[in-house]
C-alpha positions as CSV (number, residue, x, y, z in Angstrom):
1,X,89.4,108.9,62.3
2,X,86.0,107.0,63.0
3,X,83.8,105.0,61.4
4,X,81.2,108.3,61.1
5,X,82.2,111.9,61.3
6,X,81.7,113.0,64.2
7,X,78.5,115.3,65.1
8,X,79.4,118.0,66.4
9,X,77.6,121.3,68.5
10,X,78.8,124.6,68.7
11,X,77.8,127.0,71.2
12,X,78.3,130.1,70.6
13,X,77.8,132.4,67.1
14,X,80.8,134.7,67.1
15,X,83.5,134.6,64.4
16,X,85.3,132.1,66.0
17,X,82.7,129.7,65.7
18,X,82.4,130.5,62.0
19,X,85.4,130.2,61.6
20,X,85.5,126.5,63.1
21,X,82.4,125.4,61.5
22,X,84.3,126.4,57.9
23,X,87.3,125.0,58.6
24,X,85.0,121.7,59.9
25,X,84.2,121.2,56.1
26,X,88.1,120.8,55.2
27,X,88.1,117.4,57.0
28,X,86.7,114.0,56.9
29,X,86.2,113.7,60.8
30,X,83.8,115.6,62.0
31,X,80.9,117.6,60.5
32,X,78.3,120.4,62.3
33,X,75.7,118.9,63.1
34,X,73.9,122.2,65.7
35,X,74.2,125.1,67.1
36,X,73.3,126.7,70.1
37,X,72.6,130.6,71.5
38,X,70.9,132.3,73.6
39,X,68.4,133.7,71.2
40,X,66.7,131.9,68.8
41,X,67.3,134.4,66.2
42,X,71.4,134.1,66.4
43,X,71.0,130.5,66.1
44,X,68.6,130.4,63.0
45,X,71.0,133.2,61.1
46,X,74.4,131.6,62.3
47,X,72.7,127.9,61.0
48,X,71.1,129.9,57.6
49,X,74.4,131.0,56.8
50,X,76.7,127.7,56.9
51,X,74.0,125.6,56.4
52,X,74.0,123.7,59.6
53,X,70.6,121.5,60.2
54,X,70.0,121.9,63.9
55,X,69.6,125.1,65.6
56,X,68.6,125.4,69.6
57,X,67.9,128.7,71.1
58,X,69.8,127.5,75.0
59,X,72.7,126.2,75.2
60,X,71.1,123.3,77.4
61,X,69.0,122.6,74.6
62,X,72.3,122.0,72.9
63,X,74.7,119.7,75.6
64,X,70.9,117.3,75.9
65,X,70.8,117.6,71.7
66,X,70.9,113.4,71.4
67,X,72.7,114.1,68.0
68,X,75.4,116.0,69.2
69,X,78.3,113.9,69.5
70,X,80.8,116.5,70.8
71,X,80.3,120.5,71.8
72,X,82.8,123.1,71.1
73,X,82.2,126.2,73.6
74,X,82.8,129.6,71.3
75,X,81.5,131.5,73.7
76,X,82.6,134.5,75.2
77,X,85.9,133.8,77.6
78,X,83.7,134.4,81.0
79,X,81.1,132.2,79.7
80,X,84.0,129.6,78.9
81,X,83.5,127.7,82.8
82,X,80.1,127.8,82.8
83,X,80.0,126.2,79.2
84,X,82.0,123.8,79.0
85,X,80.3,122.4,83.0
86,X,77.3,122.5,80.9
87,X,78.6,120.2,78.4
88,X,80.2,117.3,80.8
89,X,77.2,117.1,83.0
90,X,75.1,116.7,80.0
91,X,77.9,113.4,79.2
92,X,79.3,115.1,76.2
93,X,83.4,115.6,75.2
94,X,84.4,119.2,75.0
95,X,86.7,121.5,73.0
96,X,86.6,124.9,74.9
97,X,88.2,127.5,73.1
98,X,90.9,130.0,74.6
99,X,91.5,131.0,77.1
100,X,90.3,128.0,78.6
101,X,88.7,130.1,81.4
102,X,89.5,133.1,82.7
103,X,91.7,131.7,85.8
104,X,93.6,128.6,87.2
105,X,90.8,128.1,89.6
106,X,87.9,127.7,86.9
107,X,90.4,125.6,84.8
108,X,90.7,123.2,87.3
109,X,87.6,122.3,87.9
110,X,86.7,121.6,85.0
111,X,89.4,119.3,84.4
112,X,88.0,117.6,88.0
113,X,84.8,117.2,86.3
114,X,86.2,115.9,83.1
115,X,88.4,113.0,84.6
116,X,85.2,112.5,87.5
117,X,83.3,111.8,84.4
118,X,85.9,109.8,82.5
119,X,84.9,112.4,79.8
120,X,87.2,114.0,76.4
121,X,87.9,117.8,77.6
122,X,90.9,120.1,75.6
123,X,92.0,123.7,75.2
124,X,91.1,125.0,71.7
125,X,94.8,125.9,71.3
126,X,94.6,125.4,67.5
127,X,98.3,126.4,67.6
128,X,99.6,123.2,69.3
129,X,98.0,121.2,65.7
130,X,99.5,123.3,63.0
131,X,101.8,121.2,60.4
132,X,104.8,123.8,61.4
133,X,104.5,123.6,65.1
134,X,104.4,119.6,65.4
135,X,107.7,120.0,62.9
136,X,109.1,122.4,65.2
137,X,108.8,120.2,68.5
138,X,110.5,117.8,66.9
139,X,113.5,119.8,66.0
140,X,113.7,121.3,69.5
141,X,116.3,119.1,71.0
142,X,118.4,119.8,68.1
143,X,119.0,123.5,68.9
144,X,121.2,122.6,72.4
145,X,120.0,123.8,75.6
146,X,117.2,126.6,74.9
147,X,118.3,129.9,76.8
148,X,115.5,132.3,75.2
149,X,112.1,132.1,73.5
150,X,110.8,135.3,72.3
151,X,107.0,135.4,71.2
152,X,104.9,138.5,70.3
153,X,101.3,139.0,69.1
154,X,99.9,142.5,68.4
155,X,96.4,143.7,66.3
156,X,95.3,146.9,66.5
157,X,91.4,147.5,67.2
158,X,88.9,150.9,67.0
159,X,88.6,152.0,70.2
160,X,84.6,150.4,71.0
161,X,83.5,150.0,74.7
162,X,81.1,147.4,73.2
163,X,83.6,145.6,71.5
164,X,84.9,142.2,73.1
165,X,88.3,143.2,73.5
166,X,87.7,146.4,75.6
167,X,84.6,145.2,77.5
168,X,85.8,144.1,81.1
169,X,82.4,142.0,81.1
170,X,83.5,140.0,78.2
171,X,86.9,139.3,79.1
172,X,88.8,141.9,77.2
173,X,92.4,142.5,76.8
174,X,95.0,142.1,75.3
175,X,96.2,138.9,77.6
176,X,93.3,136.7,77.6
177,X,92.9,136.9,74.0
178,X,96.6,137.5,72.3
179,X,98.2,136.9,75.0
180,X,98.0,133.9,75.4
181,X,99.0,132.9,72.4
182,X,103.2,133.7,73.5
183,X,102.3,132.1,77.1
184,X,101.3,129.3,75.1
185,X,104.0,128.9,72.8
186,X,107.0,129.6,75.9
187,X,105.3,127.1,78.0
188,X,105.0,124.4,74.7
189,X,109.1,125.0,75.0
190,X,109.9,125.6,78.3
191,X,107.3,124.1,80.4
192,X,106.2,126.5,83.7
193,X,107.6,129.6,84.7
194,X,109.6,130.3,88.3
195,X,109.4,133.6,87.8
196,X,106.9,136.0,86.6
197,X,107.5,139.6,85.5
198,X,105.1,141.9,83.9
199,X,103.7,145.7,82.9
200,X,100.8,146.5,81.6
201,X,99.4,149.7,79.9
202,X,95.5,149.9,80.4
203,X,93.2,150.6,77.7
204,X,90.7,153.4,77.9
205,X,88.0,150.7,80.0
206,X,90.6,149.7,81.9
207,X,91.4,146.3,80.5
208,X,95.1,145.6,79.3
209,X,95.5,147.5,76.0
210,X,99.2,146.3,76.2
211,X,101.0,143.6,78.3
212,X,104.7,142.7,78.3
213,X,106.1,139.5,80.0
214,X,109.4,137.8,81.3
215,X,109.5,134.5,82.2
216,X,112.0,132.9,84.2
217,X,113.0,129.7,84.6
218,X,114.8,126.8,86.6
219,X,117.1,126.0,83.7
220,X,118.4,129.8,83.5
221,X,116.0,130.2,80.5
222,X,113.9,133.2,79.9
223,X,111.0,134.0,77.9
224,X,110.0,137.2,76.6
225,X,106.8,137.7,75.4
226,X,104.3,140.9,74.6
227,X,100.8,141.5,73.2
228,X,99.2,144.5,72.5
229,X,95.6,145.5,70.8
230,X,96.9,148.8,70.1
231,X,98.8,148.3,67.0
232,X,99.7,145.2,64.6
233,X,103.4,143.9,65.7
234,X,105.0,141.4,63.4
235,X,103.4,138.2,65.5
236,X,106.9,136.2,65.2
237,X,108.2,134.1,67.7
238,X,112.1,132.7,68.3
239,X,113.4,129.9,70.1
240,X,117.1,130.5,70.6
241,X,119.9,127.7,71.7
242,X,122.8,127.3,72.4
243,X,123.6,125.3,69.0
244,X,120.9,126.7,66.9
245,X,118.0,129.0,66.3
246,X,114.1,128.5,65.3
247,X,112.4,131.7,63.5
248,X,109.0,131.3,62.7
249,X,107.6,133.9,60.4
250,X,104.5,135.7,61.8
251,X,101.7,135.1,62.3
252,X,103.7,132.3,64.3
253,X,100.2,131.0,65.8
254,X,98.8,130.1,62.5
255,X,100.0,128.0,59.5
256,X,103.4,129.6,59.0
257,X,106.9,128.8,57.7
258,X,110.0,128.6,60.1
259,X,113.8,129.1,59.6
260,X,116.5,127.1,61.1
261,X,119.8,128.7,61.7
262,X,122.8,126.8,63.0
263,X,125.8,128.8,65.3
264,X,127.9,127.3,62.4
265,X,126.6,125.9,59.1
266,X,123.8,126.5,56.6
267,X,120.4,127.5,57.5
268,X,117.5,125.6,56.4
269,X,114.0,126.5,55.4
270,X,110.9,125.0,56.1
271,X,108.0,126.4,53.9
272,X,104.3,125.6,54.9
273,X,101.0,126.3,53.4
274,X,97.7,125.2,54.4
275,X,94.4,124.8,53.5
276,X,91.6,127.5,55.2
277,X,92.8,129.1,58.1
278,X,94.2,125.9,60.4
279,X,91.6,125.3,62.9
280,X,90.8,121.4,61.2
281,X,93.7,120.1,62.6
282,X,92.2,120.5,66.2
283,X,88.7,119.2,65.2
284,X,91.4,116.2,63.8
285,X,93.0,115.3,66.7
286,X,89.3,115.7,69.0
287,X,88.2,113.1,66.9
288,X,91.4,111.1,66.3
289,X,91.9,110.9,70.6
290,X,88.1,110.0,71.3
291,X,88.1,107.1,68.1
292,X,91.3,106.0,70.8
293,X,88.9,106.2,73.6
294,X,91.1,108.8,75.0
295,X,90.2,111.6,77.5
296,X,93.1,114.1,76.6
297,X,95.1,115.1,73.7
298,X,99.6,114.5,74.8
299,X,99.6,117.7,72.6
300,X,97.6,120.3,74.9
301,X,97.1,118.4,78.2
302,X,95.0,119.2,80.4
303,X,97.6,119.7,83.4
304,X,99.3,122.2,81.1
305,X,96.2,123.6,80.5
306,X,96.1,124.4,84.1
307,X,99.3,125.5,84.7
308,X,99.0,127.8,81.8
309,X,96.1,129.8,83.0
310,X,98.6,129.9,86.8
311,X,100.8,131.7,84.8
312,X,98.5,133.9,83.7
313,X,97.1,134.6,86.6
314,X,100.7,135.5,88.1
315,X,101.2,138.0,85.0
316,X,97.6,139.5,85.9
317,X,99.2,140.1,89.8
318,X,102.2,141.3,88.9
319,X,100.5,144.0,86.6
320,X,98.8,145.1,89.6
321,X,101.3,145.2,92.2
């Protein structure tokens, strides 16, 4: 990938960031090199515990850390904007995880300041990196013209007002956090939406407990997507043509095995397994784009970027109207 792994900073000490710093050690092309909270004590136990060297108790402390090559915002979803600014004005490439912010607006100016700066900014959409999915964009145009994708992602979660997903103040809901795993994955396939139609079933704080979507589109397509944090739904997803089928197995958003089904013929199965939980294969291409002196990955750009977070914000308005 490059000559030297790449260094990199993580802000933030949640699970996801554990989860990236473990999947970190599965590849050659980067390594985690610091981490940054907003206590010192979060910092020292998050480094303690995966054995990272540098721990800074700001997240300034981390974007100026002189041996912090690149810095991936885990941080809360509000936080996200704030962040990943942070980062780029300190002259460092981001990863920010998703959602990328929390609307279209945020989103875009961050990808204002990116390009300003000439600087490497990308969604976190490990999704988009996955073995399967790459195999699965590749066997799109055999399937005809695509008339429906179908994509649902459901967990179920203890009711907690201080939990994440039901606190308004951290972002919760079931949209900005599964959600937007479906939006996603329809708008890999099918590119923007015309049309947006949406209902959504509040949770007990008044963030979206469950949230169903259909997508319209110029070439008579439709999507049809839901999320919910109130039980655990099979987390499939189908892409339907007029000359064949794609059903990947759930969880569709990790490393998962898919199933091709012709209108007439033999269906053929695609079998994959991977190694920890599949977030490497993002750090991979981070460092594979910026050893190419590139400023955005052609597999989650940042336009798309963008116009996915439009879309959700036109499924947010149409739950309210």
């Amino acid at each position: 990938m490059t000559n030297a792994p790449l260094r990199w900073g993580i802000m933030g000490t949640g699970g996801i960031a554990g989860a990236f710093a473990r999947d970190l050690r599965l590849t050659e092309s980067g390594v985690v090199a610091a981490v940054g909270s907003r206590s010192a004590g979060s910092a020292e136990k998050f480094a303690d515990e995966l054995g990272i060297p540098t721990r800074h108790s700001s997240y300034e402390a981390l974007a100026n850390d002189p041996d912090v090559d690149v810095v991936y915002v885990a941080t809360p979803h509000p936080m996200h904007h704030a962040n990943a600014q942070l980062a780029l004005e300190a002259g460092k490439p981001v990863l920010v995880e998703k959602p990328f912010t929390m609307n279209a607006g945020e989103a875009r100016d961050l990808v204002d300041l990116a390009r300003a700066r000439n600087l490497f900014l990308m969604e976190a959409m490990w999704t988009r990196f996955l073995p399967h999915i790459r195999h699965i964009r590749e066997l799109v145009p055999q399937l005809g013209d695509v008339v429906t994708v179908a994509a649902d992602h459901g967990q179920w979660f203890a009711e907690d007002p201080a939990f994440r997903l039901f606190a308004p103040e951290l972002g919760g809901g079931a949209l900005l956090d599964l959600g937007i795993y479906p939006v996603s994955f329809a708008s890999m396939i099918l590119g923007p939406p015309e049309r947006v139609a949406a209902m959504a079933t509040p949770a007990f704080t008044g963030v979206d407990a469950q949230t169903s979507m259909l997508f319209g589109y110029a070439s008579g397509a439709q999507a049809v997507l839901t999320c919910t944090l109130s039980a655990v739904s099979p987390t499939t997803a189908t892409i339907v043509g007029t000359d064949a089928r794609i059903e990947v197995d759930g969880p569709f958003y990790a490393p998962a095995s898919f199933t091709v089904i012709p209108r007439d013929g033999e269906r053929s199965r695609f079998e994959y397994v991977d190694e920890g939980l599949g977030l490497r294969h993002e750090a991979d291409e981070v460092a594979l784009r910026l050893a190419a002196g590139e400023i955005e990955s052609p597999l989650m750009p940042l336009d798309e970027t963008v116009s996915i977070m439009t879309t959700v914000d036109a499924v947010l308005a149409a739950t309210r109207t």
